[in-house]
PDBQT receptor file of N, H, CA, C and O in Angstrom, charges set to zero:
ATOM      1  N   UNK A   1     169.797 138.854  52.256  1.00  0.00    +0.000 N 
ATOM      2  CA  UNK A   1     168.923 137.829  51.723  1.00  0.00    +0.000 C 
ATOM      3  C   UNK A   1     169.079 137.772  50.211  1.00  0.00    +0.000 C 
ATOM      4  O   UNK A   1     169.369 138.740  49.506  1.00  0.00    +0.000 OA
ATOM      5  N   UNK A   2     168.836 136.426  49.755  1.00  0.00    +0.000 N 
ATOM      6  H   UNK A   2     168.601 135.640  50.327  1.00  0.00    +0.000 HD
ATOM      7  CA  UNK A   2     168.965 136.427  48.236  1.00  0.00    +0.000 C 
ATOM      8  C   UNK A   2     167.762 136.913  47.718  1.00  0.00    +0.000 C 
ATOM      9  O   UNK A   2     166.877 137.340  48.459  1.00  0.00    +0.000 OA
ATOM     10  N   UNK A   3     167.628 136.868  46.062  1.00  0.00    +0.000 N 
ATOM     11  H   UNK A   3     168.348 136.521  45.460  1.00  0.00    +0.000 HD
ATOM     12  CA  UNK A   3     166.303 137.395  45.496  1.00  0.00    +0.000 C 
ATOM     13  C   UNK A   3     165.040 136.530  45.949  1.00  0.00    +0.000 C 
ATOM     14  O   UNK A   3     163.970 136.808  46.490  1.00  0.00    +0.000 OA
ATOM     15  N   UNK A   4     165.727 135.184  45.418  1.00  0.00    +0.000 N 
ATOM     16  H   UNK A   4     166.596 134.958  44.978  1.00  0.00    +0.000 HD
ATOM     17  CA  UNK A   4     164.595 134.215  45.633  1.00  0.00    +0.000 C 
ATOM     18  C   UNK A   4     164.034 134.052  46.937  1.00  0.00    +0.000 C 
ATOM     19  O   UNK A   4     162.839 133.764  47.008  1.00  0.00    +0.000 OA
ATOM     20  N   UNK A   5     164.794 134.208  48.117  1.00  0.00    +0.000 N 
ATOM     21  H   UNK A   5     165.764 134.442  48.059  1.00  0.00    +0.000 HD
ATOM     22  CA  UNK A   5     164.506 134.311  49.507  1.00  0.00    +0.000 C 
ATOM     23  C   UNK A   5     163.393 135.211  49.398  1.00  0.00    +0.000 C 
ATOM     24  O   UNK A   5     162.258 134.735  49.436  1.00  0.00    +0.000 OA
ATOM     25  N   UNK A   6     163.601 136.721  49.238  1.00  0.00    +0.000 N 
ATOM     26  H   UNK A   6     164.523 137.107  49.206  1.00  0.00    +0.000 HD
ATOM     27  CA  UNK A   6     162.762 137.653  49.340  1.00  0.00    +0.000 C 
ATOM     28  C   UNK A   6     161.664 137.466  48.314  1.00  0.00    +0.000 C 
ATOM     29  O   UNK A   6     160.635 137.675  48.957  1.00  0.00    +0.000 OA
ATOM     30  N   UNK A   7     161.333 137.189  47.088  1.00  0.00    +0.000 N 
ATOM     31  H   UNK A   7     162.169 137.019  46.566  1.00  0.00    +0.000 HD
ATOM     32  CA  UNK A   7     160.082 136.687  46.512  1.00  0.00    +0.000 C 
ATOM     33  C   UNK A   7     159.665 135.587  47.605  1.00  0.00    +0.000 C 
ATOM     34  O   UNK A   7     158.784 135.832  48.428  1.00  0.00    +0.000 OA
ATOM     35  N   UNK A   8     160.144 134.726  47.579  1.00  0.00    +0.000 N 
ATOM     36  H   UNK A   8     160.860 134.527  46.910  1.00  0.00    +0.000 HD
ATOM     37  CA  UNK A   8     159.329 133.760  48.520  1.00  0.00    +0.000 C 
ATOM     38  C   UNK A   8     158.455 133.858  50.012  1.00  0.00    +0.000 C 
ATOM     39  O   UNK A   8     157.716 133.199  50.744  1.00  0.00    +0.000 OA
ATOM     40  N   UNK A   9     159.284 135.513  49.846  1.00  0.00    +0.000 N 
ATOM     41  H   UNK A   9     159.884 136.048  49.251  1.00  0.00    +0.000 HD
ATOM     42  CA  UNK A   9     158.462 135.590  51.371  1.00  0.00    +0.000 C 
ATOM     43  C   UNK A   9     156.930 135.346  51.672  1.00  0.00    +0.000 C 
ATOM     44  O   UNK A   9     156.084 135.404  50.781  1.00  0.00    +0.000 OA
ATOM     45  N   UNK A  10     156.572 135.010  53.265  1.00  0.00    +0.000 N 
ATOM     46  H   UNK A  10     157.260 134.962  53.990  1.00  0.00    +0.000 HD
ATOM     47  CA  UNK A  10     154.919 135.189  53.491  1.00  0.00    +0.000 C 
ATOM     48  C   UNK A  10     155.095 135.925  54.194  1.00  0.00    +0.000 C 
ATOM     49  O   UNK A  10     156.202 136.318  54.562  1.00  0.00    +0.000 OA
ATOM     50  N   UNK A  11     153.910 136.346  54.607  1.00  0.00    +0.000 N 
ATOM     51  H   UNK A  11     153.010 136.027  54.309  1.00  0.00    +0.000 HD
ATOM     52  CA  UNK A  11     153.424 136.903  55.696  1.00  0.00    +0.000 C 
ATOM     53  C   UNK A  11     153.402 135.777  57.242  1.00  0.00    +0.000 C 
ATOM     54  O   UNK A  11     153.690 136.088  58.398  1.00  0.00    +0.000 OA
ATOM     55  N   UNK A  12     153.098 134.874  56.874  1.00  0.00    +0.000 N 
ATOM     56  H   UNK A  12     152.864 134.621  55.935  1.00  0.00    +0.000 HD
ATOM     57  CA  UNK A  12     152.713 134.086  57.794  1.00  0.00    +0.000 C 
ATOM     58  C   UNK A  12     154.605 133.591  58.555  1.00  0.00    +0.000 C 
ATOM     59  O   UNK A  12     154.689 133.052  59.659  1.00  0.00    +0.000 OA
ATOM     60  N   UNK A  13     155.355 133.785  58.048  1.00  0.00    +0.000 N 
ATOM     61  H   UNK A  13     155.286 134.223  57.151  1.00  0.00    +0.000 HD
ATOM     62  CA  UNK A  13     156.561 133.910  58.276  1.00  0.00    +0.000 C 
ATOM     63  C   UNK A  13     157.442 134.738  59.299  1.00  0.00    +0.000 C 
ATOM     64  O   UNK A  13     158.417 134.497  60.011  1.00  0.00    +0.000 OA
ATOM     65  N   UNK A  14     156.373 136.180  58.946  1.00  0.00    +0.000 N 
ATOM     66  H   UNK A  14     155.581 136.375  58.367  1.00  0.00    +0.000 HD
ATOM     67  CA  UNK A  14     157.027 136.971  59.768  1.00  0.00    +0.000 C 
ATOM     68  C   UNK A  14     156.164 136.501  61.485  1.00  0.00    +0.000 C 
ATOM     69  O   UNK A  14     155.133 135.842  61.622  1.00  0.00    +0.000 OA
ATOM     70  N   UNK A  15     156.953 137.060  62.469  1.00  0.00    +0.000 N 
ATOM     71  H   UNK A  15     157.791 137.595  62.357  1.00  0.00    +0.000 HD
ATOM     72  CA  UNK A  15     156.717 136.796  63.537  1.00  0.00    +0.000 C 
ATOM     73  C   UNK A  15     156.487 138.440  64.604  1.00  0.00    +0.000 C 
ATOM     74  O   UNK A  15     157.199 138.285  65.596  1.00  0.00    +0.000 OA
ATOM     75  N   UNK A  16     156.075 139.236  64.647  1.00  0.00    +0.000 N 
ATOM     76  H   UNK A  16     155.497 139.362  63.841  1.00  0.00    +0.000 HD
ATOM     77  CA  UNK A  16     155.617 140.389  64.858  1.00  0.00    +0.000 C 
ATOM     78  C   UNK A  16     156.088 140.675  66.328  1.00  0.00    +0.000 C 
ATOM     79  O   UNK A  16     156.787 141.515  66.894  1.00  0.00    +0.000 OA
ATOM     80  N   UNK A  17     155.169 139.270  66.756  1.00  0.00    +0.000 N 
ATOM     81  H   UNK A  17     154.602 138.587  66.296  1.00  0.00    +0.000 HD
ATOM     82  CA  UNK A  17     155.065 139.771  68.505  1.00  0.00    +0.000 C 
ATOM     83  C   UNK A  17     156.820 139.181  68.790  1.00  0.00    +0.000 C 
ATOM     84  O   UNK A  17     157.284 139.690  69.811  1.00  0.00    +0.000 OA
ATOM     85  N   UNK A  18     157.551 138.471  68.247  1.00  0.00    +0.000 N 
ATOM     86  H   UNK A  18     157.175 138.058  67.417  1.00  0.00    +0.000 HD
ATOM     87  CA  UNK A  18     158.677 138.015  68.482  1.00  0.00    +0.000 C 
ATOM     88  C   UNK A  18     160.096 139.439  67.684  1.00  0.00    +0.000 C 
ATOM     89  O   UNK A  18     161.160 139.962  68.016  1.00  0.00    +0.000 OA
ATOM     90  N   UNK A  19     159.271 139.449  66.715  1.00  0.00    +0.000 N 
ATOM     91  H   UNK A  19     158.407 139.024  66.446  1.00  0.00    +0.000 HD
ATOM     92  CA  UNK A  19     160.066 140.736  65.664  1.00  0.00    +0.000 C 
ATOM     93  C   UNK A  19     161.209 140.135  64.930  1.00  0.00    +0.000 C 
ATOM     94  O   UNK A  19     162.336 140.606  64.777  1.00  0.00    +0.000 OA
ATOM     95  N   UNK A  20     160.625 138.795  64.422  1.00  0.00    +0.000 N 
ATOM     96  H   UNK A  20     159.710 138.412  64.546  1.00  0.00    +0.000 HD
ATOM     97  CA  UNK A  20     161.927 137.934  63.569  1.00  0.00    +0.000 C 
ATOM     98  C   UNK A  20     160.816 137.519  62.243  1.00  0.00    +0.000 C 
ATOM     99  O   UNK A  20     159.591 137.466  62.352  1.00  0.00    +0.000 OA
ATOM    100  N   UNK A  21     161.510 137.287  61.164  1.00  0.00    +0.000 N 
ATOM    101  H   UNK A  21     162.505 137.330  61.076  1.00  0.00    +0.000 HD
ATOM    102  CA  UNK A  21     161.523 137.135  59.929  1.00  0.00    +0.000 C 
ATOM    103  C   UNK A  21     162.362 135.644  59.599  1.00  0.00    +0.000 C 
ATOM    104  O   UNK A  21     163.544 135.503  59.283  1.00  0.00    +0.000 OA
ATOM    105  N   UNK A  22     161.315 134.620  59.792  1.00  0.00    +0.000 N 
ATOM    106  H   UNK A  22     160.356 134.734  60.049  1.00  0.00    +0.000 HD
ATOM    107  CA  UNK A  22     162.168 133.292  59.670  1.00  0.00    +0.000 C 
ATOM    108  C   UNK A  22     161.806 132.723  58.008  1.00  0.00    +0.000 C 
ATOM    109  O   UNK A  22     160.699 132.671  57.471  1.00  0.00    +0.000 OA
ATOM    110  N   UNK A  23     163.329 132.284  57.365  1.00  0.00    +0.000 N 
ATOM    111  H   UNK A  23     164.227 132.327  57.801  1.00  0.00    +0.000 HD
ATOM    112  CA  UNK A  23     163.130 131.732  56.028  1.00  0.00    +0.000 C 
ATOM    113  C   UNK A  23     163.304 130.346  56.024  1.00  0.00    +0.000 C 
ATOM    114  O   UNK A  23     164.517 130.137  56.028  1.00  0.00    +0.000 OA
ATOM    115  N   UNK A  24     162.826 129.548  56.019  1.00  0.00    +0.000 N 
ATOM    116  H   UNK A  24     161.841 129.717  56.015  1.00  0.00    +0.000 HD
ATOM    117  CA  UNK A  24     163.383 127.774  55.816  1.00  0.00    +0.000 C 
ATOM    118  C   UNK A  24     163.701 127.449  54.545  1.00  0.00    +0.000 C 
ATOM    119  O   UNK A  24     164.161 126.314  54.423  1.00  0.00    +0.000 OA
ATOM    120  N   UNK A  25     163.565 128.301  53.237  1.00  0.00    +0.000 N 
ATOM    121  H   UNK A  25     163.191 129.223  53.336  1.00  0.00    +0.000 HD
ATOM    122  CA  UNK A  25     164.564 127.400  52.678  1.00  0.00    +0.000 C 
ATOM    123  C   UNK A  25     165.281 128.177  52.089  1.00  0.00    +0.000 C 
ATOM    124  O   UNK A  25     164.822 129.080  51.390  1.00  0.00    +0.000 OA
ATOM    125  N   UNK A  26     166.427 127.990  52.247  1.00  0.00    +0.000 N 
ATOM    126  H   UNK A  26     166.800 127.256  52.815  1.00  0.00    +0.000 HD
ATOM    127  CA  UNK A  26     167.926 128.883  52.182  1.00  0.00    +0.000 C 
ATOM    128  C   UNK A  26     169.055 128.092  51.292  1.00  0.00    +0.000 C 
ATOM    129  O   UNK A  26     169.176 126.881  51.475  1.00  0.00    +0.000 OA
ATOM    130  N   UNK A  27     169.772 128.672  50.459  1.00  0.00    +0.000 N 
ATOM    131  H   UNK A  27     169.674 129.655  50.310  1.00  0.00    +0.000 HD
ATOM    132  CA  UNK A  27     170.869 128.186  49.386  1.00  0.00    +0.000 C 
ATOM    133  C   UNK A  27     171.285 126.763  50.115  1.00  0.00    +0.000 C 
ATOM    134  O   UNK A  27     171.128 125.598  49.750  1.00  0.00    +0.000 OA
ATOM    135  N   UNK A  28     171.919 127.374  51.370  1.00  0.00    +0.000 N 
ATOM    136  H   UNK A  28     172.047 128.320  51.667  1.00  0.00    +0.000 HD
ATOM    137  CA  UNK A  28     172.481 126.408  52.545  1.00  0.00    +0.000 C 
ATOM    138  C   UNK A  28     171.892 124.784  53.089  1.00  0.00    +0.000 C 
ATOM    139  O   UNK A  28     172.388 123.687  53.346  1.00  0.00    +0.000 OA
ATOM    140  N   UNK A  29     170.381 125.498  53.069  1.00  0.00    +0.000 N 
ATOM    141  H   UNK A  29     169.978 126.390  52.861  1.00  0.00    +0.000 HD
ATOM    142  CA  UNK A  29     169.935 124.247  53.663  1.00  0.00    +0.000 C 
ATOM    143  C   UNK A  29     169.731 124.866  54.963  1.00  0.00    +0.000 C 
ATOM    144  O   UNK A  29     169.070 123.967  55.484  1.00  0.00    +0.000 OA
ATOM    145  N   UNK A  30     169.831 125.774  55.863  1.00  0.00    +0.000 N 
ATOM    146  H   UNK A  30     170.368 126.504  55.440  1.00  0.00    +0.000 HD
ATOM    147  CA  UNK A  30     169.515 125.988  56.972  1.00  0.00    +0.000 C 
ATOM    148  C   UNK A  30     168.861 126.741  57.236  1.00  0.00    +0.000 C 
ATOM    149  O   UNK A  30     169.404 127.845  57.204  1.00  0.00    +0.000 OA
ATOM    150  N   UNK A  31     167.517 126.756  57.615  1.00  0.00    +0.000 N 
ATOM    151  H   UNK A  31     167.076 125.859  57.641  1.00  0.00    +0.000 HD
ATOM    152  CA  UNK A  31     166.524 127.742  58.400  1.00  0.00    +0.000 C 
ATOM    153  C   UNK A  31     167.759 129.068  58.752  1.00  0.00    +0.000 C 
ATOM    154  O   UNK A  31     168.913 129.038  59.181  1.00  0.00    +0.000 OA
ATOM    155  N   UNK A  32     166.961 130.015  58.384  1.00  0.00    +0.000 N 
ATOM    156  H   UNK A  32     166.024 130.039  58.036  1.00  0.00    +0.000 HD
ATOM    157  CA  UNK A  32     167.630 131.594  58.698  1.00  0.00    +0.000 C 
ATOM    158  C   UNK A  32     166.708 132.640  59.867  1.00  0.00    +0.000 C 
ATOM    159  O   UNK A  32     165.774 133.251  59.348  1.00  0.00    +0.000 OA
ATOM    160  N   UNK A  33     166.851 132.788  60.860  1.00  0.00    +0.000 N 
ATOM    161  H   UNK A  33     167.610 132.292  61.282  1.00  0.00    +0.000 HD
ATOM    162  CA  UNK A  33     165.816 134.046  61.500  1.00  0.00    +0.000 C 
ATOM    163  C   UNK A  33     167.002 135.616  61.470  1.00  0.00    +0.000 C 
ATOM    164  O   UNK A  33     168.209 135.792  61.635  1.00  0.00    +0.000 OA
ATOM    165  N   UNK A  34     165.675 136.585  61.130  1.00  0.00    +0.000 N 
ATOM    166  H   UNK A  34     164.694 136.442  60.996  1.00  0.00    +0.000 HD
ATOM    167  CA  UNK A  34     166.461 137.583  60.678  1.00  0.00    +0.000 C 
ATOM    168  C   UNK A  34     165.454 138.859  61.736  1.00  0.00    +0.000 C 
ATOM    169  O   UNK A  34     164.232 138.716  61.769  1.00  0.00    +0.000 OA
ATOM    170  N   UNK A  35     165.989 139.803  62.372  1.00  0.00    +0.000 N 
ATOM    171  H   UNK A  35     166.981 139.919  62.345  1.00  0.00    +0.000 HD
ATOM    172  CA  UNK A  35     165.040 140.467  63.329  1.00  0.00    +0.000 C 
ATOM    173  C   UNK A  35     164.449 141.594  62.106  1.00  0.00    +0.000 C 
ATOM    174  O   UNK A  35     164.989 142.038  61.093  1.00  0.00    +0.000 OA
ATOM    175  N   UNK A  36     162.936 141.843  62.787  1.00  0.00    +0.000 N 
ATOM    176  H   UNK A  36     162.498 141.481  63.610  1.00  0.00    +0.000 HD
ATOM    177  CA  UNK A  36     162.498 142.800  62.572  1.00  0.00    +0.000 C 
ATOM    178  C   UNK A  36     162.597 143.896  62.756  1.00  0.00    +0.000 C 
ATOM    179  O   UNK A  36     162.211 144.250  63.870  1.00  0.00    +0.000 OA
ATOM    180  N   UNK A  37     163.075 144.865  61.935  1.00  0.00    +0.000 N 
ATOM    181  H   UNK A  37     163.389 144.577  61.030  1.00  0.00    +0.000 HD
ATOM    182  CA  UNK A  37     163.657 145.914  62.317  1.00  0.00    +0.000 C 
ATOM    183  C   UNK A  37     162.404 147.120  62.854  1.00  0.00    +0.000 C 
ATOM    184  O   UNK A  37     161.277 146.630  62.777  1.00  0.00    +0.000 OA
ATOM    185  N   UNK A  38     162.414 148.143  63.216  1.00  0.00    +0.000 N 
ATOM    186  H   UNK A  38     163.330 148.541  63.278  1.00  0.00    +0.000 HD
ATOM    187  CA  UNK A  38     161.474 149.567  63.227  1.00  0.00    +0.000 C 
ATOM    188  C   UNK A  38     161.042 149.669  61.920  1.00  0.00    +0.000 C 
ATOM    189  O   UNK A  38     159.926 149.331  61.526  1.00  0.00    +0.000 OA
ATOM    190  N   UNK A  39     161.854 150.098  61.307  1.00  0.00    +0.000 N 
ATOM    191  H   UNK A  39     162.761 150.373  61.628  1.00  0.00    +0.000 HD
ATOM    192  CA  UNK A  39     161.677 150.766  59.659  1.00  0.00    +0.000 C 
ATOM    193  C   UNK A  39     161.021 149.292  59.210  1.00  0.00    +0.000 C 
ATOM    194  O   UNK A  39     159.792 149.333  59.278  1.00  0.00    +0.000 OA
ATOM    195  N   UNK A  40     161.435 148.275  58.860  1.00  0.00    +0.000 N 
ATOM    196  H   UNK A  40     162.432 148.242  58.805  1.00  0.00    +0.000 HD
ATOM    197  CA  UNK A  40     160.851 146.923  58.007  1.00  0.00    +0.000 C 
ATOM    198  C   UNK A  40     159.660 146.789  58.789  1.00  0.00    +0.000 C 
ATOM    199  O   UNK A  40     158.773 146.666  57.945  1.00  0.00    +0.000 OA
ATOM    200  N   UNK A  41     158.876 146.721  60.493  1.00  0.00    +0.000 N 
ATOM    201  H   UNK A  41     159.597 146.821  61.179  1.00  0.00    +0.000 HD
ATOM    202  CA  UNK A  41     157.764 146.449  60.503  1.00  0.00    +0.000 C 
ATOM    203  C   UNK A  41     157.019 147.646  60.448  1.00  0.00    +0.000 C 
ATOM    204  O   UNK A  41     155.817 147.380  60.491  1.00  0.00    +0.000 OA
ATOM    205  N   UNK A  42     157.274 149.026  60.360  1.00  0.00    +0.000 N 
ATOM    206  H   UNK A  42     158.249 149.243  60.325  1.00  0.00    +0.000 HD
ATOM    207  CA  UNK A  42     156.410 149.857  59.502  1.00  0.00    +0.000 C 
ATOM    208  C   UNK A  42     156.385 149.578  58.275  1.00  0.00    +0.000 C 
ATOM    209  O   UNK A  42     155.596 150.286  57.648  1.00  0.00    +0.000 OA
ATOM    210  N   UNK A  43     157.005 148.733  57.603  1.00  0.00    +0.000 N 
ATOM    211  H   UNK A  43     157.645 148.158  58.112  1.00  0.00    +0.000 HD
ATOM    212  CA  UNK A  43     156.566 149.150  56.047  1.00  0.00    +0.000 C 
ATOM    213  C   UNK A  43     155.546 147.720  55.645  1.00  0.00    +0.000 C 
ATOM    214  O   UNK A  43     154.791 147.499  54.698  1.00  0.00    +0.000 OA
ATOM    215  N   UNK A  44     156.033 146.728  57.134  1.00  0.00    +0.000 N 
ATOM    216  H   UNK A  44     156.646 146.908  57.902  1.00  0.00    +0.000 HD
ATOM    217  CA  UNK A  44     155.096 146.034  56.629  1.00  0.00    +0.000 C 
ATOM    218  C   UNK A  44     153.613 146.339  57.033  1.00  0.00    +0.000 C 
ATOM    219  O   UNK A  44     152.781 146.046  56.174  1.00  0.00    +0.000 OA
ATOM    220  N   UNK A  45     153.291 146.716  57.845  1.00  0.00    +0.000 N 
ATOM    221  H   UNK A  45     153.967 146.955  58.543  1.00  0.00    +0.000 HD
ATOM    222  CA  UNK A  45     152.493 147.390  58.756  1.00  0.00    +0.000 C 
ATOM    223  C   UNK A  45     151.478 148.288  57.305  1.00  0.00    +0.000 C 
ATOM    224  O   UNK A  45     150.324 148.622  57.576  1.00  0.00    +0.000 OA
ATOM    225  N   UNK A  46     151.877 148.503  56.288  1.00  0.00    +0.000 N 
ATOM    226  H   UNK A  46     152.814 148.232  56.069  1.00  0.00    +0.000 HD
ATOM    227  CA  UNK A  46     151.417 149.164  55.411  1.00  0.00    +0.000 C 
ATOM    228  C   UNK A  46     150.902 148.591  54.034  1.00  0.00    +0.000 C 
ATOM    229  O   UNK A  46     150.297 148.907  53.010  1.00  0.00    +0.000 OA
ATOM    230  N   UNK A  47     151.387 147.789  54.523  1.00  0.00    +0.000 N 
ATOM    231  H   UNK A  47     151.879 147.533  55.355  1.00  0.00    +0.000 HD
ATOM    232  CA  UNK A  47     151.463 146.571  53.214  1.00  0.00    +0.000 C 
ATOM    233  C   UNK A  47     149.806 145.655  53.406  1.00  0.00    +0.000 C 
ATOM    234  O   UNK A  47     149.821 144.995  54.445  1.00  0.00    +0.000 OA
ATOM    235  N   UNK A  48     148.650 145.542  52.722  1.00  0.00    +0.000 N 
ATOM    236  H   UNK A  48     148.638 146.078  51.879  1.00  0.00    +0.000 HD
ATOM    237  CA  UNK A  48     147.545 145.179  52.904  1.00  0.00    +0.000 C 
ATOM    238  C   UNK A  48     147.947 143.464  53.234  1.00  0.00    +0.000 C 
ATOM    239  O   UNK A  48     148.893 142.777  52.849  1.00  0.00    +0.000 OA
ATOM    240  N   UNK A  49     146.799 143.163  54.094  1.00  0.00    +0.000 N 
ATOM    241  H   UNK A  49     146.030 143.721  54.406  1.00  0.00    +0.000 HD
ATOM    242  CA  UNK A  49     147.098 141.633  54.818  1.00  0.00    +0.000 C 
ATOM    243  C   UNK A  49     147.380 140.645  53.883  1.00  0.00    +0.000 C 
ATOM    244  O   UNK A  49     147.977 139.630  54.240  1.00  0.00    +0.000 OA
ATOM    245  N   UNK A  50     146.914 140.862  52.360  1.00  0.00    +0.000 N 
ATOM    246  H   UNK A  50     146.428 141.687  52.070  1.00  0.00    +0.000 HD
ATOM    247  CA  UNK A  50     147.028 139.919  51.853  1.00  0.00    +0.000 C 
ATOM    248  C   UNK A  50     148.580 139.238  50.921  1.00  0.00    +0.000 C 
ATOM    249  O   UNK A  50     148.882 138.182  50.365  1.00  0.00    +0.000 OA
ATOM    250  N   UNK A  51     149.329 140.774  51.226  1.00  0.00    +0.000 N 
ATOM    251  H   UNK A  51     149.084 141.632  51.677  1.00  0.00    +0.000 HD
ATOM    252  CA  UNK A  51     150.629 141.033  50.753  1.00  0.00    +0.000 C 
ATOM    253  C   UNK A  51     151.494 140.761  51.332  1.00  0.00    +0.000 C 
ATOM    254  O   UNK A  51     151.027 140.550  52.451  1.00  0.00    +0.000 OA
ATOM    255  N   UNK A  52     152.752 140.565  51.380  1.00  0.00    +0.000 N 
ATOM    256  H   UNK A  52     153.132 140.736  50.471  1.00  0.00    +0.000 HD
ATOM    257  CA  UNK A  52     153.764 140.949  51.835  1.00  0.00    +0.000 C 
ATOM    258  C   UNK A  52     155.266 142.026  51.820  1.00  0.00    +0.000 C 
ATOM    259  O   UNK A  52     156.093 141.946  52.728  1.00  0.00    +0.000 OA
TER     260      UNK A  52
């Protein structure tokens, strides 16, 4: 992922019960889904609701 991708992230983005991480706006122009890994949804899992 680029920088700006990852600042831009939400929360509301990630998808938990699915375990994907979808970005819509991308260098490209094309919606990106990226899986949730073990390690990435523990750390989000830690991260207070209002964060990402």
């Amino acid at each position: 992922m680029r920088r700006g991708e990852i600042v831009s992230l939400r929360r509301e983005k990630v998808d938990m019960e699915r375990r994907i991480l979808r970005i819509e706006e991308t260098k490209s122009g094309e919606p990106l889904e990226f899986p949730v890994t073990q390690q990435l949804g523990e750390t989000l899992a830690l991260r207070p609701k209002g964060e990402l």
